[in-house]
RODO-2510 file (C-alpha; in nm, 4 decimals, decimal comma):
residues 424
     n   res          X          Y          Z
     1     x     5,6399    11,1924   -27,3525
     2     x     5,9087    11,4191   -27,1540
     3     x     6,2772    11,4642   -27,2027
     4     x     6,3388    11,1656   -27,0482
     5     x     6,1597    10,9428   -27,1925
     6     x     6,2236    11,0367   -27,5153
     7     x     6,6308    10,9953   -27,4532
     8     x     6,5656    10,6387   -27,3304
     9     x     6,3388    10,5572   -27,6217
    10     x     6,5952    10,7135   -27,8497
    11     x     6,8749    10,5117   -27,6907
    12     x     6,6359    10,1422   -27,6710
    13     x     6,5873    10,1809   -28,0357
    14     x     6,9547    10,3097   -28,1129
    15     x     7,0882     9,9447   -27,9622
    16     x     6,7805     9,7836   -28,1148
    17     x     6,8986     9,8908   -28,4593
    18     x     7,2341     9,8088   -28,3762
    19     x     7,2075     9,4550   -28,2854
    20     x     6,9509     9,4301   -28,6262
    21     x     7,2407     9,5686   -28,8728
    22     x     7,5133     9,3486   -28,7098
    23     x     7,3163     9,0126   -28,7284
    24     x     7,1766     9,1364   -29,0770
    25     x     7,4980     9,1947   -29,2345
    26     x     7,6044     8,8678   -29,0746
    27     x     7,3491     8,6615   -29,2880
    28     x     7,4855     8,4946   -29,5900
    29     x     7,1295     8,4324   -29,7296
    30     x     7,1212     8,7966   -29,7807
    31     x     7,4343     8,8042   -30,0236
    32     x     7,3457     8,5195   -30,2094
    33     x     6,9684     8,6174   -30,3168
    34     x     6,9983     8,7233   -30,6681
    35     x     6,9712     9,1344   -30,7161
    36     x     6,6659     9,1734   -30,8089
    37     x     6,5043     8,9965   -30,4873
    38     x     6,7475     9,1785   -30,2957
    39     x     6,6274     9,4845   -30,3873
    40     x     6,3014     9,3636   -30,3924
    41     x     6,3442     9,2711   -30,0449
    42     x     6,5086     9,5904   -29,8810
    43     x     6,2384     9,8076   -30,0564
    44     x     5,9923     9,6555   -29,8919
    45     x     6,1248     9,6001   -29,5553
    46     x     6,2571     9,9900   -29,5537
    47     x     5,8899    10,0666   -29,6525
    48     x     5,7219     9,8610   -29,4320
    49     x     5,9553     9,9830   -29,1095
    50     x     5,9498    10,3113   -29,1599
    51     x     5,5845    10,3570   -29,1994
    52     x     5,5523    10,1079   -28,9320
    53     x     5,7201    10,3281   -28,6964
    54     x     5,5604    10,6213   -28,8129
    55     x     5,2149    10,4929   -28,7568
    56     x     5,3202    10,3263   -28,3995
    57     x     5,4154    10,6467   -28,2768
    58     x     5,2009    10,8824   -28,4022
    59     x     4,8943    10,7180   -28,4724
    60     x     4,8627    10,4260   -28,2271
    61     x     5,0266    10,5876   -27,9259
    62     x     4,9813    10,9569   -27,9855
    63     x     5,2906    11,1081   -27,9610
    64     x     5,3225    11,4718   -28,0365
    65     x     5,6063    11,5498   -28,2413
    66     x     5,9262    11,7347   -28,1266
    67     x     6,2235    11,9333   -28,2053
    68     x     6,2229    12,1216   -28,5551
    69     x     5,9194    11,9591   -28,6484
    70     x     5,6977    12,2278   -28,4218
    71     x     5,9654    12,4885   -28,3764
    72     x     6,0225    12,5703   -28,7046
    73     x     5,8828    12,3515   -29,0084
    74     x     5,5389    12,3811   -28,9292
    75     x     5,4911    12,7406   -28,8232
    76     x     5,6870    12,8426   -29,1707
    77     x     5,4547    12,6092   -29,3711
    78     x     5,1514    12,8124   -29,2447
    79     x     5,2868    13,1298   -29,2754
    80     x     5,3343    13,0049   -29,6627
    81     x     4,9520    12,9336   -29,6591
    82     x     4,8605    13,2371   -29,5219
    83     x     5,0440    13,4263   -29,8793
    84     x     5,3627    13,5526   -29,6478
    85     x     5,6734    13,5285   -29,8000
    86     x     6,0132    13,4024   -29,6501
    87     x     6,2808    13,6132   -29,5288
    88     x     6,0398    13,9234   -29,5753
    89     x     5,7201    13,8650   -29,3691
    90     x     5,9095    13,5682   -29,1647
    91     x     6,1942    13,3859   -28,9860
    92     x     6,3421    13,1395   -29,1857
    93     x     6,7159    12,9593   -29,2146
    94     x     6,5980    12,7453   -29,4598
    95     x     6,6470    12,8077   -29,8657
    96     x     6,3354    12,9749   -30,0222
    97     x     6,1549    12,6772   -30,1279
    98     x     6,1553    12,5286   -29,8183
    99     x     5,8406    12,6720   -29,6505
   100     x     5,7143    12,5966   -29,9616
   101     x     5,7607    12,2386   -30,0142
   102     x     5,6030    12,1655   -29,6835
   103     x     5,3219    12,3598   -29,6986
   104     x     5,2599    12,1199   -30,0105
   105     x     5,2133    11,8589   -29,7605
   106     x     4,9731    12,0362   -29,4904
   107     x     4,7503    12,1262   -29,7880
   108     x     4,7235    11,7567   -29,8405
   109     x     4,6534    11,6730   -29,4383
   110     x     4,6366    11,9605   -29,2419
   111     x     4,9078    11,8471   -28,9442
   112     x     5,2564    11,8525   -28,8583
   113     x     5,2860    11,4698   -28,9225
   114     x     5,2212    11,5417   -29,3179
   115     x     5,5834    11,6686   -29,2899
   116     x     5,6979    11,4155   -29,1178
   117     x     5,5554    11,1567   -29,3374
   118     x     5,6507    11,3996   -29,6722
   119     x     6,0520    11,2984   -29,4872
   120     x     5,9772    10,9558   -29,4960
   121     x     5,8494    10,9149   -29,8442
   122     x     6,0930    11,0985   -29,9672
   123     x     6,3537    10,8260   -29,7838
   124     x     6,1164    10,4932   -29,9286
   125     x     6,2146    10,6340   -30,2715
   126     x     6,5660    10,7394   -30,1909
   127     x     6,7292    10,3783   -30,1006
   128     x     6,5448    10,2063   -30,4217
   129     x     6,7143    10,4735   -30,5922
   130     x     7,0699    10,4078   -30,4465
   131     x     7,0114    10,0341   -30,5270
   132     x     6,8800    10,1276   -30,8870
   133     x     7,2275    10,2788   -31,0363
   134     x     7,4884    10,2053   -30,7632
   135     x     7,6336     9,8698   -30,9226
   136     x     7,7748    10,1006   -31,1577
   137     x     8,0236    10,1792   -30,9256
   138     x     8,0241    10,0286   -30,6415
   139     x     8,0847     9,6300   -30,6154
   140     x     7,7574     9,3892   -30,4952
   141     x     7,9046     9,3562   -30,1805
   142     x     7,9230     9,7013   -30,1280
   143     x     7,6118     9,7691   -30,2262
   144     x     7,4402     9,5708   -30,0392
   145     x     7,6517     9,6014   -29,7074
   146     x     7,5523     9,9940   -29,7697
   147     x     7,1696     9,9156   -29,8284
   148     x     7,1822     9,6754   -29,5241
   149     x     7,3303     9,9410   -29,2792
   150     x     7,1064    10,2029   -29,3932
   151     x     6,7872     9,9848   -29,3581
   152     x     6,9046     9,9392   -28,9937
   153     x     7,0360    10,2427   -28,8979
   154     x     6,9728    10,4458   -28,6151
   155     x     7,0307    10,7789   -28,7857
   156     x     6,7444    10,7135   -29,0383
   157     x     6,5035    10,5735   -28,8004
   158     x     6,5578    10,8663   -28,5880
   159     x     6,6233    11,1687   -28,7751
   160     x     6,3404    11,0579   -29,0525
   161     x     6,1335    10,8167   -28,9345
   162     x     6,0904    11,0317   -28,5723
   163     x     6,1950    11,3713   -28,6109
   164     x     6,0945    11,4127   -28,9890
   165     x     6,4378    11,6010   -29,0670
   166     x     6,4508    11,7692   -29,3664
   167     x     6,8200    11,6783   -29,4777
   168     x     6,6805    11,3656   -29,6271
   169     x     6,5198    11,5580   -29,8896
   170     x     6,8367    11,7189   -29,9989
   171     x     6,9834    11,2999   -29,9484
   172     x     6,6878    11,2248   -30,2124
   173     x     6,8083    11,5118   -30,4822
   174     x     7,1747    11,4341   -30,4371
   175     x     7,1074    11,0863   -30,5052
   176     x     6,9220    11,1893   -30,8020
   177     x     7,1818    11,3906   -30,9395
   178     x     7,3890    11,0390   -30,9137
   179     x     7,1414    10,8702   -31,0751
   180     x     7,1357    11,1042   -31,3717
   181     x     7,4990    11,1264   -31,4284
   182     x     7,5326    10,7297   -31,4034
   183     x     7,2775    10,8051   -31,7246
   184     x     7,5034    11,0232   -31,9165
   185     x     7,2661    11,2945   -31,8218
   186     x     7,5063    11,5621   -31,6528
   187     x     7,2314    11,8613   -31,7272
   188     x     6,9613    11,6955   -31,5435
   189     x     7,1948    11,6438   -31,2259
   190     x     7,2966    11,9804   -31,2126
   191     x     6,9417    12,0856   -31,1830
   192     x     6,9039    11,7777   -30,8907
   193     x     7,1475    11,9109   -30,7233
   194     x     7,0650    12,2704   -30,7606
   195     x     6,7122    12,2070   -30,6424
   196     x     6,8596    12,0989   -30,3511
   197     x     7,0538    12,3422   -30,2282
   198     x     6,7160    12,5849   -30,3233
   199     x     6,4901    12,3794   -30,1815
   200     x     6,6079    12,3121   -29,8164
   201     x     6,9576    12,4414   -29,7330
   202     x     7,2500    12,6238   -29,8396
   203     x     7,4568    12,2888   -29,7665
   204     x     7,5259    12,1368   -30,0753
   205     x     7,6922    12,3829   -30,1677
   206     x     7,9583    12,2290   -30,0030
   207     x     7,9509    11,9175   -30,2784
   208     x     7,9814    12,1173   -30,5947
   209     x     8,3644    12,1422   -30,6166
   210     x     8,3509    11,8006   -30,5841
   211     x     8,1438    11,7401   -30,8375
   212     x     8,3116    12,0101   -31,0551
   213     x     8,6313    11,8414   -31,0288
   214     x     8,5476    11,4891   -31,0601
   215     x     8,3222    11,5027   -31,3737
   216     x     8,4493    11,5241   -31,8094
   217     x     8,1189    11,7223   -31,8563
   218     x     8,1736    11,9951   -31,5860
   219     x     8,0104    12,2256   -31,7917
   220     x     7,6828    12,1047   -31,8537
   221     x     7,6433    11,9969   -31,4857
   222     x     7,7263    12,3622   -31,4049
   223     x     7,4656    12,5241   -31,6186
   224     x     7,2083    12,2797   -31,4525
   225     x     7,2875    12,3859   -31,1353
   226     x     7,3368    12,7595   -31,2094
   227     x     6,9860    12,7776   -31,3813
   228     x     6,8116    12,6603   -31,0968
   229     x     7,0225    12,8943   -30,8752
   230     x     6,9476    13,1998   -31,0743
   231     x     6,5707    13,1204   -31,1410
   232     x     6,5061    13,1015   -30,7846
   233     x     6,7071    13,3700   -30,6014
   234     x     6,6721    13,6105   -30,9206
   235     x     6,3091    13,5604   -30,8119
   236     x     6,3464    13,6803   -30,4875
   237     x     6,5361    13,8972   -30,5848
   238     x     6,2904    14,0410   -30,7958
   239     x     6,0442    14,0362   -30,4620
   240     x     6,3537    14,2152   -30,2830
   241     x     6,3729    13,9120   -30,0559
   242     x     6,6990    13,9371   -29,8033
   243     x     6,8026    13,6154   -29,9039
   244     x     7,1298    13,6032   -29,6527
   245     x     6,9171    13,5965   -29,3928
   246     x     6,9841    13,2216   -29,3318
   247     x     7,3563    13,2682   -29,3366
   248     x     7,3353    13,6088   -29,1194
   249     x     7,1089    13,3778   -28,9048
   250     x     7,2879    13,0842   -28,8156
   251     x     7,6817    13,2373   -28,8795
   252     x     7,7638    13,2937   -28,5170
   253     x     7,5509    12,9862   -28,3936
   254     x     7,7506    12,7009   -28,1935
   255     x     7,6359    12,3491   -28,1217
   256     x     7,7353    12,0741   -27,9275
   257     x     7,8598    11,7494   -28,1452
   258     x     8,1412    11,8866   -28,3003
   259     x     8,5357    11,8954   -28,2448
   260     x     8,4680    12,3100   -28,1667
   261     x     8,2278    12,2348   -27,9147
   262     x     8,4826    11,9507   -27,7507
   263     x     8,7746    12,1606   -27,7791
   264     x     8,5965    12,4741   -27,5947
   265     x     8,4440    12,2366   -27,3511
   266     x     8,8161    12,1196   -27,2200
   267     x     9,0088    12,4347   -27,2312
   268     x     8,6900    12,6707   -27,0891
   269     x     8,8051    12,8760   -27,3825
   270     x     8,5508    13,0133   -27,6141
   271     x     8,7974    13,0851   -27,9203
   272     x     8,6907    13,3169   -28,2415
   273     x     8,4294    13,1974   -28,4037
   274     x     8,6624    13,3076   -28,7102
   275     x     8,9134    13,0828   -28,6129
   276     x     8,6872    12,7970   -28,6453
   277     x     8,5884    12,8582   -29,0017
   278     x     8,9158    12,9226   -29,1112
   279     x     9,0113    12,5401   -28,9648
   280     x     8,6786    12,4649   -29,1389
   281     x     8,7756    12,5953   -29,4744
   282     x     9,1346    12,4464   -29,4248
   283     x     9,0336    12,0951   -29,3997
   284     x     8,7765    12,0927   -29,7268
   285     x     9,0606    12,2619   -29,9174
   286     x     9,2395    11,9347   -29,8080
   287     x     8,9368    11,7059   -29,8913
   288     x     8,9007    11,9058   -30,2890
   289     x     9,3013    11,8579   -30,3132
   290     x     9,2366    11,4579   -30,2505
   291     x     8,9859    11,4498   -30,4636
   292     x     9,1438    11,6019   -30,7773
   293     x     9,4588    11,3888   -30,7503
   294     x     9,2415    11,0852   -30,7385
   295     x     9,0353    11,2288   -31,0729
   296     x     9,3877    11,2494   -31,2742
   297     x     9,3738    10,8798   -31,3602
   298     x     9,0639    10,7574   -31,2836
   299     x     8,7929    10,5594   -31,5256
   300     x     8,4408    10,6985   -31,5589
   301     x     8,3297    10,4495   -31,2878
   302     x     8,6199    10,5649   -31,0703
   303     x     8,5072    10,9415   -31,1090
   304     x     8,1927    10,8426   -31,0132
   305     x     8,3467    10,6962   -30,7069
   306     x     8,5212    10,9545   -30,6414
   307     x     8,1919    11,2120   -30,6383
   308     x     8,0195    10,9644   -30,3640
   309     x     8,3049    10,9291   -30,1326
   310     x     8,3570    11,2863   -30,1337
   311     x     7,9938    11,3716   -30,0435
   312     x     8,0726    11,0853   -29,7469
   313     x     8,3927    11,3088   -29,6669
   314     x     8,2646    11,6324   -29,6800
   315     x     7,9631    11,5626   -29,4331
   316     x     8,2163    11,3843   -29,2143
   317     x     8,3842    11,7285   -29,2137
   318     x     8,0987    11,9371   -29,1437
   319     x     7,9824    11,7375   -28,8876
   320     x     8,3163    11,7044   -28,6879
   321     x     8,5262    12,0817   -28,7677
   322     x     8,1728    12,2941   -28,8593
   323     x     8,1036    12,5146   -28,5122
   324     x     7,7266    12,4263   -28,5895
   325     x     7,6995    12,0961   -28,6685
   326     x     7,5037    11,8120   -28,5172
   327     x     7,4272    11,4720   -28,6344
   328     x     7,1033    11,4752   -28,8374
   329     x     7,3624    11,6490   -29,0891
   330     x     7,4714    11,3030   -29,1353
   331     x     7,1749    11,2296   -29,3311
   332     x     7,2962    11,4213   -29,6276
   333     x     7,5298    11,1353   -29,7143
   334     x     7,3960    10,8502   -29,4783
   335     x     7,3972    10,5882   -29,8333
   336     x     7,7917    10,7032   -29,8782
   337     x     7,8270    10,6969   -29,5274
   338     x     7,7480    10,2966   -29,4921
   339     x     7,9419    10,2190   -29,8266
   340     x     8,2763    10,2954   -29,5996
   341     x     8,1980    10,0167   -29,3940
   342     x     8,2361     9,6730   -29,4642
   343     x     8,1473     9,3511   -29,3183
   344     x     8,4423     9,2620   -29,0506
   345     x     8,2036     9,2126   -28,7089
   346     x     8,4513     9,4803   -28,5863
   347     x     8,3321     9,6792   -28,8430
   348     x     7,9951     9,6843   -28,8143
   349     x     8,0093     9,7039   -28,4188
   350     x     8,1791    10,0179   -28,4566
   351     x     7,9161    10,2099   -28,7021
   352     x     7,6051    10,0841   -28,4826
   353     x     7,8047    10,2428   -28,1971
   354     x     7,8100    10,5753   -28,4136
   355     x     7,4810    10,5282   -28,4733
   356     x     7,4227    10,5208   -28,0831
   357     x     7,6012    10,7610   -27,9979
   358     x     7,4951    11,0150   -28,3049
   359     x     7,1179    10,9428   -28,1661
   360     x     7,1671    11,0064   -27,7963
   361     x     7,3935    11,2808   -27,7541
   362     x     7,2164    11,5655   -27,8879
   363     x     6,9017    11,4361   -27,7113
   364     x     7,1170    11,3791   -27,3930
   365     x     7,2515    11,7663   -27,4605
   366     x     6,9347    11,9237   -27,4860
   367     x     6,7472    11,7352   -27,2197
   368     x     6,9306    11,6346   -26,9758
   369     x     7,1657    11,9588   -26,9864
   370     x     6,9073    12,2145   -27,1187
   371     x     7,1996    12,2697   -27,3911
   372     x     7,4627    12,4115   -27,2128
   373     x     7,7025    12,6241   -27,4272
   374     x     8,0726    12,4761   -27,4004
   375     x     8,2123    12,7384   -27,1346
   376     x     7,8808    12,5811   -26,9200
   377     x     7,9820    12,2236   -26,9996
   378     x     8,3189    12,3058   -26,8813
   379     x     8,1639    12,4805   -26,5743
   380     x     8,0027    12,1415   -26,4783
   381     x     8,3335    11,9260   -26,5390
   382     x     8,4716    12,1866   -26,3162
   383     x     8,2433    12,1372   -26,0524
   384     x     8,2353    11,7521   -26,1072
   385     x     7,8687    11,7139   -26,2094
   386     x     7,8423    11,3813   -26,3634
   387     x     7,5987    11,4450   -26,6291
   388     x     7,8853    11,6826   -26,7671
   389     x     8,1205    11,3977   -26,7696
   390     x     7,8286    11,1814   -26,9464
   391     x     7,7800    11,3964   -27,1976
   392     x     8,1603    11,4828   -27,2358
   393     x     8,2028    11,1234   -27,2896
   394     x     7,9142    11,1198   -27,5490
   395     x     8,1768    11,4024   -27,7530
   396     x     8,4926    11,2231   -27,7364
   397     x     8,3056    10,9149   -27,8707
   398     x     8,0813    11,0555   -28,1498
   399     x     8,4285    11,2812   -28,2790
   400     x     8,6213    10,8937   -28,2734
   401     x     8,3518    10,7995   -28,4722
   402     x     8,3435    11,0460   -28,7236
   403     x     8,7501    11,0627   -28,7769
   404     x     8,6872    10,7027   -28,8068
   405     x     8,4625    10,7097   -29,1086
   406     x     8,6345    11,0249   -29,2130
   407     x     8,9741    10,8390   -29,2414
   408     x     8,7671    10,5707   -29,4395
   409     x     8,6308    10,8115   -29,6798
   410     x     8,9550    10,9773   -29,7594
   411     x     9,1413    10,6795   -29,8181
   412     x     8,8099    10,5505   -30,0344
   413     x     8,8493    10,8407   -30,2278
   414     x     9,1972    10,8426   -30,2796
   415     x     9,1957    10,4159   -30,3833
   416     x     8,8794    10,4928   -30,6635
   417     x     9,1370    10,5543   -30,9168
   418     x     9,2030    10,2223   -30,9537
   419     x     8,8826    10,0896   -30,9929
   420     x     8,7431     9,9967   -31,3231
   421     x     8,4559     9,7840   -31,3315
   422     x     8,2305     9,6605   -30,9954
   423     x     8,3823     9,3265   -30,8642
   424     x     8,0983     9,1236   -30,7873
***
């Protein structure tokens, strides 16, 4: 399958999965089952499609897989096999474990679809998860809007179900880290959430004032966290592993998909990369500044709010001010992502249109445009090339989107001091 191909099959099932979230949320049989067959019933249904697709694509038609998949997971998992280490004896922007964790699953099946199907079973225990602890503080309808949306969305089926991205594992140990404090167990999250920022990427980092702020037993979550931390890089450290490599890597990298990238694009200015992190750092100050006036007053329940709306905010952030961003990020909060929405048809119109767009523009980017930097892009508005204008369309309507849900998350977290106990 070509370029081509793939951005019409990408776009096909992005509507697909549109049209499926907007007539499932519409069903009233669906919030009136009693929970347990609810959750029964999305388990299996998120099981059942996801493998579904997975064994469609791969194993009935053939496909090869693409993007980071070959590029990047599979090469590092080998080189793990082979007794290299990261950083030292290869490539990697990844954390340390990462190479690690999927060469796991080649030693199991010897192909690149073990790590694809590693993302996807670590997604069919994810949503069970969500639906396992948040009632505590979220309402039903919430809930199960949120587990609705995320069984239909375009982002999962894409990013995990196709691509095998590995942002869904960090999803997975963030939601565990929920899961534990929901259980008065603020030790165990830290290490959750410590494992995954070791594990696959330095981005959850961006969480932990969040969580620092939000929870009564700060401390213990901290010493979690910082064990992890400290027993993994003091061991490469110990191997005299460069472990900034990833950041040294990937610092001066720009994407499409972001408000830097749209900006750049219009003005044919390519401003200090500098610049951009400074806005960057500006706006989470303003998103940790939210959150700890909504922590003053707010019940257990409400802090807990608080923590999941934030993680929604945050990635909303990345994904629209970072200068290398791109929507599989969204993944790292996708659960939180859906709980902003609720059921008005307008509603859920507008998040399967995110979902469209989120899908198709960085396939449209790469292979219709060979991934034009933004002084190209605005080379080709310049010179009136409509695929320019497509894809500068595709920018202005995935950065709508995200303020959208952004503006949702912000006022979500700034309205969870008030709540007290989930409304059913």
């Amino acid at each position: 399958m070509n370029g081509q191909q793939t951005l019409i099959a990408r776009g096909t099932v992005s509507i697909l999965a549109g049209i499926a979230s907007v007539l499932a949320c519409s069903t009233s049989y669906l919030f009136s089952v009693p929970s347990r067959l609810f959750d029964r019933l999305l388990s299996l249904a998120f099981c059942v499609s996801r493998i579904g697709i997975f064994a469609l694509i791969f194993i009935v038609l053939h496909i090869a897989p693409r993007g980071d998949i070959p590029a990047y997971y599979w090469p590092e998992a080998n080189s793990v096999l082979k007794g290299l280490l990261p950083y030292r004896d290869f490539t990697s922007s990844y954390s340390p474990l990462h190479p690690y964790l999927d060469a796991v699953a080649i030693s199991i099946w010897h192909s690149p679809l073990a790590i694809i199907l590693l993302a996807i079973l670590a997604e069919c225990v994810l949503l069970p998860l969500w639906l396992r602890f948040a009632r505590a503080f979220l309402s039903e309808a919430e809930t199960r809007t949120s587990a609705i949306l995320y069984l239909t969305s375009a982002i999962s089926i894409q990013f995990v179900a196709i691509d095998g991205q590995n942002n869904v594992i960090i999803a997975l140990l963030l939601g565990l880290s929920l899961f534990f404090l929901v259980r008065h167990k603020p030790l165990l999250s830290g290490l959750s959430t410590g494992l995954s920022i070791a594990a696959v990427k330095f981005l959850p980092l961006l969480f932990v004032p969040a969580y620092f702020l939000s929870l009564r037993r700060r401390w213990s979550w901290l010493a979690g966290l910082t064990l992890v931390l400290l027993l993994v890089y003091g061991t490469c450290a110990v191997l005299h592993l460069p472990m900034l490599t990833p950041l040294q890597g990937q610092g001066d990298l720009k994407t499409a998909g972001n408000l830097p990238y749209l900006v750049e694009s219009i003005l044919g200015i390519s401003l200090s990369n500098r610049l951009w992190d400074l806005i960057f750092l500006v706006v989470l100050a303003a998103i940790f500044l939210v959150v700890a006036r909504a922590v003053r007053s707010a019940t257990p329940e409400g802090r807990l709010r608080i923590i999941t709306f934030s993680m929604a905010a945050l990635t909303l952030a990345l994904l629209t001010f970072s200068k290398k961003s791109w929507p599989p990020y969204m993944m790292l909060a996708l659960f939180p992502i859906c709980a902003l929405v609720d059921r008005r048809r307008i509603s859920l119109i507008g998040f399967a249109l995110v979902g469209f767009v989120a899908s198709v523009s960085p396939s449209y980017w790469a292979t219709v445009l060979l991934q034009p930097s933004s002084l190209k892009e605005h080379q080709g508005l310049l010179a009136g090339h409509a695929p320019n204008f497509i894809l500068l369309g595709l920018q202005i309507a995935l950065i709508a989107g995200y303020g959208w849900l952004f503006r949702l998350s912000l006022q979500s977290i700034a309205s969870a001091s008030q709540f007290s106990s989930p409304a059913p």
